[in-house]
C-alpha positions in Angstrom: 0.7 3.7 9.3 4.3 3.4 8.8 5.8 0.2 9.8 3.3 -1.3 12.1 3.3 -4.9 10.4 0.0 -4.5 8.9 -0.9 -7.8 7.0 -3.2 -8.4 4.4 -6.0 -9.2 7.3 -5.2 -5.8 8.4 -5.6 -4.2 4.6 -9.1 -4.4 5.6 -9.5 -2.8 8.2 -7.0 -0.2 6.6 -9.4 -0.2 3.3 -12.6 0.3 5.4 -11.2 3.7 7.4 -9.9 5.3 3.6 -13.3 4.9 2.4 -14.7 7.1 5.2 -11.5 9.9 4.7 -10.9 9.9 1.0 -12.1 13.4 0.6 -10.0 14.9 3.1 -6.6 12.9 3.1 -3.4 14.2 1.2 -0.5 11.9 2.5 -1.0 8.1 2.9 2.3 6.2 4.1 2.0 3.0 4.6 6.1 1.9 4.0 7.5 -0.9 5.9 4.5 -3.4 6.7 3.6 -6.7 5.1 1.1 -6.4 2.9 2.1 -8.1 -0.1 0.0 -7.9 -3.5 -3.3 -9.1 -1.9 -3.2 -6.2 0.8 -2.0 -3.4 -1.5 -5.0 -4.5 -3.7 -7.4 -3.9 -1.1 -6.3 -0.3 -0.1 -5.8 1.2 -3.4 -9.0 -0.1 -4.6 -10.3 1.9 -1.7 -8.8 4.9 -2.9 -11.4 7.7 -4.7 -9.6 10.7 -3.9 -8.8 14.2 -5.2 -6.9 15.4 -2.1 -4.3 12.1 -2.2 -1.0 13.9 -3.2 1.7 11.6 -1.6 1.0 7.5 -1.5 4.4 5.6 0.2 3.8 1.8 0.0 7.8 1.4 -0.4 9.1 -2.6 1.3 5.7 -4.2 1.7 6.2 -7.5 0.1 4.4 -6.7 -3.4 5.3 -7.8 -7.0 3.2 -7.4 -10.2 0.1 -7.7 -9.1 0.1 -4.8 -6.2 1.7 -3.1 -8.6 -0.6 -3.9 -11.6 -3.7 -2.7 -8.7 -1.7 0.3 -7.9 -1.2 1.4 -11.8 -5.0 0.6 -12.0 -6.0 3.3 -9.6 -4.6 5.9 -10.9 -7.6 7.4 -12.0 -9.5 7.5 -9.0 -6.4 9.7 -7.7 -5.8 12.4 -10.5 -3.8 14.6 -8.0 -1.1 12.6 -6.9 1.6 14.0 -6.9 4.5 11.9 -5.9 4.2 8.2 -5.5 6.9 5.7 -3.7 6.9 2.0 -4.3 10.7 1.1 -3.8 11.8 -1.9 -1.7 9.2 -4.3 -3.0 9.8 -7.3 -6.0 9.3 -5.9 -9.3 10.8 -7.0 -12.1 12.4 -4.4 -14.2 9.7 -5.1 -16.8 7.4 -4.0 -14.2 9.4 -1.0 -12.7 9.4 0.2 -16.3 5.5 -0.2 -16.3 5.4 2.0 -13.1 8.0 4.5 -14.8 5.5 4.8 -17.7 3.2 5.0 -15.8 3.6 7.7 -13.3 6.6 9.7 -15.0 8.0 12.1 -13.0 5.9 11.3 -9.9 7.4 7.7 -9.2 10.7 8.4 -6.9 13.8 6.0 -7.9 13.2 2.5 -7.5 16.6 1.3 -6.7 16.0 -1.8 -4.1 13.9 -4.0 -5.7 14.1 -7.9 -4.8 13.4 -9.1 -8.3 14.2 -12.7 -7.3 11.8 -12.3 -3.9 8.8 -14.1 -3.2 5.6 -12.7 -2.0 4.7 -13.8 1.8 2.4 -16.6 2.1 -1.2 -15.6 4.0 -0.5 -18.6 6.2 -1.4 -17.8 9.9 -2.9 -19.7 12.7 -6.4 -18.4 14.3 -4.4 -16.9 17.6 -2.0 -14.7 15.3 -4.8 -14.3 13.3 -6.8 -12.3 16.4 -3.7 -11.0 17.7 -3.3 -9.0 14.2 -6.9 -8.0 13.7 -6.1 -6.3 17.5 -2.8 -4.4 16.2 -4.5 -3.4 13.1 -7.3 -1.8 14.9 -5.2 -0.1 17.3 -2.7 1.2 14.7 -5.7 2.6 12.9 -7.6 4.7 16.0 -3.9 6.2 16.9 -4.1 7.3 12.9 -7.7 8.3 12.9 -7.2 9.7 16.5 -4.2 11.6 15.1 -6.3 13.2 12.2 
């Protein structure tokens, strides 16, 4: 789901199709979209998985509070076994957070924007149906590719 410009519309939809596969997935990538904190939220409160090994959600517009949802989830995915979350805007207080966190199984977080901002949820109705059609496309080539 890699760079496919999922919003957090199109978390959603994303959220919905983990719910039905959290037994069987191992890898979910989901770096270079836009799904700031709110979208991030919604998919790792989907996760309930003990076949999730690998989750990339690195450059995807989140700060503390993704990353306070993602820390949060942990439990529900007690086999992870690498996690990447670079590229976003964490403060070093929260990188250090994430480093206590998940140890060994974070990878470096070198490219954090700590002076970023979070990407407002403002869009009108038209993009707003344009990106409920992208999301649902992105999603059957994933589920069509499973």
């Amino acid at each position: 789901l890699g760079a496919n410009e999922i919003t957090p519309k199109g978390a959603k939809s994303v959220a919905k199709l983990l719910r039905t596969i959290n037994g069987t997935i191992e890898v979910f990538d989901a770096e270079q979209n836009e799904l700031s904190s709110a979208g991030v939220t919604r998919i790792v409160q989907a996760f309930d998985s003990t076949s999730l090994k690998k989750l990339v959600l690195n450059e995807n517009y989140f700060a503390e509070n993704g990353a306070n949802a993602v820390m949060e989830c942990i439990q529900k995915v007690p086999n992870l076994e690498l996690i990447s979350l670079d590229g976003n805007f964490f403060s070093e207080e929260v990188v250090d957070k994430l480093t206590e966190t998940f140890g060994v199984r974070l990878t470096e977080m070198e490219e954090n924007d700590v002076d970023g901002e979070e990407e407002e949820e403002e869009e009108s109705e038209e993009e707003e149906e344009e990106e409920k059609a992208e999301s649902k496309e992105a999603i059957d080539e994933s589920v069509d590719a499973l």
